[in-house]
C-alpha positions as CSV (number, residue, x, y, z in Angstrom):
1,X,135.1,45.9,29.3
2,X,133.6,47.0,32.7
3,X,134.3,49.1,35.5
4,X,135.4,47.7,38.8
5,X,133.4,48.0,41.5
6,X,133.0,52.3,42.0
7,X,132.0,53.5,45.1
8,X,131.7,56.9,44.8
9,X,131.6,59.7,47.8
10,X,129.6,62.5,47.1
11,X,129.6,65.6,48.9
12,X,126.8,66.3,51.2
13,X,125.6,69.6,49.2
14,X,125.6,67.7,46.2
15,X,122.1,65.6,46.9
16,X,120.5,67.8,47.2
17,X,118.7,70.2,44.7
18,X,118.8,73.4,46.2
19,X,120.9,74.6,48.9
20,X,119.8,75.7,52.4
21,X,119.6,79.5,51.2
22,X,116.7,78.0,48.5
23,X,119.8,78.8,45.1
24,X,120.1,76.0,42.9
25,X,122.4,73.5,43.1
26,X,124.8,73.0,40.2
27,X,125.4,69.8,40.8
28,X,122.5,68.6,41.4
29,X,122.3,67.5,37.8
30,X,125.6,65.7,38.0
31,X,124.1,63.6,40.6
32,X,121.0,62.6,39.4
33,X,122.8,61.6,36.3
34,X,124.9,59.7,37.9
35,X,122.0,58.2,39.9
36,X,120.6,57.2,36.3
37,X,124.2,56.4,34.6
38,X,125.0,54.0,37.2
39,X,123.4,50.7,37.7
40,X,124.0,51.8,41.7
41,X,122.7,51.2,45.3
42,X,122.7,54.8,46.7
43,X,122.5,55.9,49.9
44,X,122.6,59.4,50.8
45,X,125.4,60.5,49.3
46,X,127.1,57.1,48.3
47,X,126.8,55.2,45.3
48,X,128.1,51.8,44.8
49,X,128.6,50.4,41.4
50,X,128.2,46.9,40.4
51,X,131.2,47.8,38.0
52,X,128.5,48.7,35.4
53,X,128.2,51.9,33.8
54,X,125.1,52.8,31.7
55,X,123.8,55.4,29.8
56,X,120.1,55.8,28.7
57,X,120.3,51.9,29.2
58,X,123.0,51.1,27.3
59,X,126.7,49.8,28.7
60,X,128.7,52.8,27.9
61,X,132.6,52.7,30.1
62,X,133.2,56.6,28.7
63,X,130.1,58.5,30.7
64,X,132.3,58.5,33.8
65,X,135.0,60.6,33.0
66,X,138.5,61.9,34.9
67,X,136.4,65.5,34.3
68,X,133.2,64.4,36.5
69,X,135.7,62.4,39.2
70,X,137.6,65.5,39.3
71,X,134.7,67.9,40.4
72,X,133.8,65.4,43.1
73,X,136.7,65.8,44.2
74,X,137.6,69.3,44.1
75,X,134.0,69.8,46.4
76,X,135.0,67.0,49.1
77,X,134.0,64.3,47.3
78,X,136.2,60.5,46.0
79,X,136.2,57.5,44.1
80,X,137.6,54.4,44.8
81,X,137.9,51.5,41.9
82,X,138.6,54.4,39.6
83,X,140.2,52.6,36.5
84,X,143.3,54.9,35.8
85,X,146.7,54.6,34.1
86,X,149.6,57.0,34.7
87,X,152.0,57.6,32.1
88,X,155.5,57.1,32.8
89,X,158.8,56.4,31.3
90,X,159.7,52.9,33.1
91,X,163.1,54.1,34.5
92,X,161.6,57.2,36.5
93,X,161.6,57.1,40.2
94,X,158.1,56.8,41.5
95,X,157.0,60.1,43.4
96,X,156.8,60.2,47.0
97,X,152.8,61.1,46.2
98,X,152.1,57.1,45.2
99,X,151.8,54.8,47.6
100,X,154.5,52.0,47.5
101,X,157.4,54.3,45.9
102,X,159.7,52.7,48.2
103,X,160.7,49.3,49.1
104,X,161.8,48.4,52.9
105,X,164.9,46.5,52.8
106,X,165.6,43.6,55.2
107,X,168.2,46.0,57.3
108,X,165.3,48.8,57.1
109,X,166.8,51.0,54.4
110,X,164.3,51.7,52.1
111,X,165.1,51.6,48.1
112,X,163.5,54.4,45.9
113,X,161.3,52.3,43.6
114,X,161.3,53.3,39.7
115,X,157.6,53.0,37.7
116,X,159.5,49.3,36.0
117,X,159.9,47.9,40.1
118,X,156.8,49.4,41.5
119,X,154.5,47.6,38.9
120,X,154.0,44.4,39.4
121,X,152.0,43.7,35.8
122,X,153.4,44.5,32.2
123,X,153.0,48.1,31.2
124,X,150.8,48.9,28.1
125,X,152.8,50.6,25.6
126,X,150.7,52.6,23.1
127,X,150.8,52.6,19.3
128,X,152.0,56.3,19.8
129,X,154.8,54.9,22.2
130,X,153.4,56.6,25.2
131,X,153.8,53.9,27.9
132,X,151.3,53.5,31.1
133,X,151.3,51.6,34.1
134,X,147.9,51.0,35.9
135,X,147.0,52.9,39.2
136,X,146.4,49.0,40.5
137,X,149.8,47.4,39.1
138,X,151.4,47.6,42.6
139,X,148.6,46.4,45.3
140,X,145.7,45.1,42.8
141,X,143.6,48.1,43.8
142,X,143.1,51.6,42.1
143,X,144.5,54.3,43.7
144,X,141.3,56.4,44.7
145,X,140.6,59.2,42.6
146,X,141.7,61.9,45.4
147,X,145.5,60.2,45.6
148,X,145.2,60.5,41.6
149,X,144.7,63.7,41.5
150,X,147.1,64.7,44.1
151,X,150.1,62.6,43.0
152,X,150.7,65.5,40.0
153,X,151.4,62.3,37.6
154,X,149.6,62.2,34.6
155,X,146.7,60.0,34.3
156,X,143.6,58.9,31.9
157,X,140.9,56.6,32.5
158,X,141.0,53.2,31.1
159,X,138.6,54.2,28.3
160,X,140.5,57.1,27.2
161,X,143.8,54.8,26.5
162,X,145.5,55.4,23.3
163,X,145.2,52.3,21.1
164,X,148.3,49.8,20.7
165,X,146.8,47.6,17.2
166,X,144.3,45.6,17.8
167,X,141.4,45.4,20.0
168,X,143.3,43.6,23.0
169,X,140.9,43.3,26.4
170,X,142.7,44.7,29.3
């Protein structure tokens, strides 16, 4: 299983390894790991994936987790093609915070859209009978990370999905 294409937006401060007053960056480690993690083309402060995520060389989906897209976006920062699922219960009203919550009607009221009508792809349902709807299953693109965060719906990465029997590819 592999990433989409990431591109992720650092903040400025964060490539570099000490700040202007000559203190050391915390981050700075972040980012040179993710300049090693990430088979990437960086420039400046942007990294674009090839929807590969490595670690000491080896293909490993976990290194970039909600934890590390959260800080970049707490300082500034985003992530588009972050692979996220919200958990839901299927007859809930989409929040106004995701995009698409409501459909336009031909007379131009607008219907309040539940998680069941907003997706447009089956929901995985969990062997722990959680159920989650990807951030993609209404346009065919993740949400960026920022919108996410914001949209006060929980979420997990793709590679922190419960398991639902068997080793089905997503």
């Amino acid at each position: 299983m592999l990433y989409p294409n990431l591109i992720i937006e650092i903040p400025e401060a964060f490539v570099m390894p000490k700040f202007p007053d000559g203190s050391v960056n915390p981050h700075w480690e972040l980012v040179t790991t993710l300049n090693d993690a990430i088979d990437s083309q960086r420039t400046g402060s942007r990294f674009a994936t090839d929807g590969v995520v490595r670690w000491n060389g080896q293909l490993n989906i976990t290194y970039f987790t909600v934890e590390i897209m959260q800080l970049i976006v707490a300082n500034g920062g985003d992530v588009q093609g972050y692979p996220a699922y919200f958990e839901v219960d299927l007859n809930s009203d989409v929040p106004d915070t995701i995009p698409g919550n409501k459909k336009t009607n031909e007379d131009g009221s607008e219907t309040q859209l539940t998680w069941q009508t907003w997706s447009k792809h089956d929901p995985y349902v969990a062997d722990n009978g959680n159920t989650y709807v990807s951030s993609a299953a209404n346009s065919g693109v993740y949400l960026a990370a920022s919108t996410l965060i914001s949209s006060a719906v929980p979420f997990v990465s793709i590679a922190d999905l419960p398991s639902r029997g068997g080793n089905e590819e997503l």
